[in-house]
N, C-alpha and C positions, 0 to 999 in steps of 0.2 A: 504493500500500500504506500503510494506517495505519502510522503510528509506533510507537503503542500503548505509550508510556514511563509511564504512569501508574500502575499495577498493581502496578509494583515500587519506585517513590519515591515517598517520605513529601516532599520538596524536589523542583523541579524549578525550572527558568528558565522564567521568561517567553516568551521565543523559544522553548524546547521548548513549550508550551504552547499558542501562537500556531499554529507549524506544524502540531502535532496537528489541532486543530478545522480549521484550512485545508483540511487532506488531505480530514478527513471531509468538511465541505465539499463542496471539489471533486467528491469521489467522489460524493455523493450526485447532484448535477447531471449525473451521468454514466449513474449509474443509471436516473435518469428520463430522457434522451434513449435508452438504450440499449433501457429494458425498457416501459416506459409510453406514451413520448407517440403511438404506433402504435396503442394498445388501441379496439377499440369502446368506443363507448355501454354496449355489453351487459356486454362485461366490466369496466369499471369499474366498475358498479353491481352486482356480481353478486357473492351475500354465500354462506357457506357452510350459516348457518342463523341464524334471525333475532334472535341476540343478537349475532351478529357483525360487524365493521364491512365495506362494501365498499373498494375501492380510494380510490374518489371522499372518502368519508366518515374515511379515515386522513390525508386531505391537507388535509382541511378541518379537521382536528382540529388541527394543526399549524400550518396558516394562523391558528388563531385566539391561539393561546398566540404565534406571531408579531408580530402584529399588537401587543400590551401588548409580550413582550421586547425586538424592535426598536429602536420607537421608545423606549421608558423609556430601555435603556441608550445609546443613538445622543444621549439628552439628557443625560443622564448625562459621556456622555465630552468632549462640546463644552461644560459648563458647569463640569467638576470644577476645584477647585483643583490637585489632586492631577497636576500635569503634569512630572514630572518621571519617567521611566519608572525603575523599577528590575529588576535580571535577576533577584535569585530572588523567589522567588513560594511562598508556605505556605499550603494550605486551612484555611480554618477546620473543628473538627469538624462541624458545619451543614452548611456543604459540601461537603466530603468523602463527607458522608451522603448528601447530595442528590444529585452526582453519578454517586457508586457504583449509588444505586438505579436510575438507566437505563442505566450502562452494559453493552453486550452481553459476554458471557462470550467464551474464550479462541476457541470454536468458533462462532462471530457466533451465538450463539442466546440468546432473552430471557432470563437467568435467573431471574426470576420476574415475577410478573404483580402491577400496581400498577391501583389502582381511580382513574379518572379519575372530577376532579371535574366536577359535574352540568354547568356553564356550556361545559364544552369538550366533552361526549359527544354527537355528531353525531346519535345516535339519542333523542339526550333533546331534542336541540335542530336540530333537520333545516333550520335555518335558517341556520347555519353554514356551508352548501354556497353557492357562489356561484356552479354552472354551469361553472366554468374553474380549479378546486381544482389540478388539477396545474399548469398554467402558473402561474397565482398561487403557488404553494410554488416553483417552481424562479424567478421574479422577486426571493423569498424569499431566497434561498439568495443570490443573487448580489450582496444588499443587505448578505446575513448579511459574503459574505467582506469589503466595504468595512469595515465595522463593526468586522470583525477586524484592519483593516489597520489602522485608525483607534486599535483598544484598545493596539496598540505603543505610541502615541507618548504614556500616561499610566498611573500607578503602580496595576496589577492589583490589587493586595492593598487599599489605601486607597479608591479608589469602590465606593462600596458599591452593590447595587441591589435593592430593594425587591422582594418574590416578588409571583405574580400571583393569591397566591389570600388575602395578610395585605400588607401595606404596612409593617405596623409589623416582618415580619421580613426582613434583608437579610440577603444573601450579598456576598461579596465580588467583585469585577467578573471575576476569574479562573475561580472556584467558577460563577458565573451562567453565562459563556461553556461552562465543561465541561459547568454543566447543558441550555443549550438545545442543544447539538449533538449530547452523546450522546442524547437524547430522540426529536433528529432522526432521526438512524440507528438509531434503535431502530424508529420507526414506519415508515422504510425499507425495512428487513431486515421486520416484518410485511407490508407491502405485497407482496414478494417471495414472501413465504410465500402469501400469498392467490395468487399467479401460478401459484405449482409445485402449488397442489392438484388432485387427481385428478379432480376435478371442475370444473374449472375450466374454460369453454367457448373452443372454440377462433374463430379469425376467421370470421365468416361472409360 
């Protein structure tokens, strides 16, 4: 079960922090062994109408905003000065923004719909798909939690890490982690939604 401490403090610890995105995390890798890695061919690919994403195409979109978050902050945290960890932890307004806008509401449903830029929309760029999207996102996630473990051991608020679409605008390392993992579970929670649709073809 998420934590879900964020909603209601403006302050929060480090450690609260930490084991949030771990949970989701976790859960996510759970989701995908539980609900995905069974699916045909067919249904992975199989969209609702053709401005919409398939399964395959939500994991590849994720893979790729992976791929820059990752590594940057993975360099980020083995290179900072900033190693002396501190327990509270304050968003900046930026980030606070940033994060609010993917995280899912009280009832895990999107509340509202953000325009993905061109380089990570799988239908603008169908070369983003690398055949194996869902194993690659849960390799993903697994790299994500070390990374997590890793951002304990230096001061959240002080490493700053460059966004993936301006270099020149940073978040702060606490703000980045809330942004990529509620993002994750946000494209999650859609994957799940493309599952339960009524059209959605069963195992053949």
């Amino acid at each position: 079960m998420v934590v879900n401490l964020l909603p209601i403090m403006e302050t929060l610890t480090s450690s609260q922090l930490l084991d949030e995105i771990s949970v989701i995390t976790r859960n996510n890798l759970a989701i995908i062994e539980e609900n995905f890695n069974s699916l045909t061919d067919t249904q992975r690919s199989w969209r609702k109408d053709k401005n919409s994403w398939n399964i395959n195409e939500i994991f590849a979109h994720l893979n790729e905003y992976a791929r820059y978050y990752h590594k940057t902050i993975a360099d980020k945290i083995k290179t900072t000065r900033y190693r002396e960890p501190r327990e509270a932890f304050i968003s900046s307004p930026l980030g606070r923004s940033a994060w609010k806008s993917m995280k899912l509401g009280n009832a895990q449903n999107v509340k509202r719909r953000m325009k993905t830029p061109r380089l990570y929309n799988p239908l603008i760029h169908p070369e983003l798909l690398d055949g194996k999207d869902l194993q690659t996102f849960s390799e993903g996630q697994k790299l994500l939690l070390q990374i997590i473990q890793d951002a304990s051991q230096v001061n959240l608020r002080r490493v700053r890490i460059p966004i993936s679409i301006s270099k020149i605008i940073r978040l702060r390392l606490g703000d980045a982690l809330l942004f990529v993992v509620y993002h994750n579970e946000r494209h999650v929670q859609q994957a799940l939604n493309v599952l339960k649709h009524e059209r959605f073809p069963s195992h053949t």
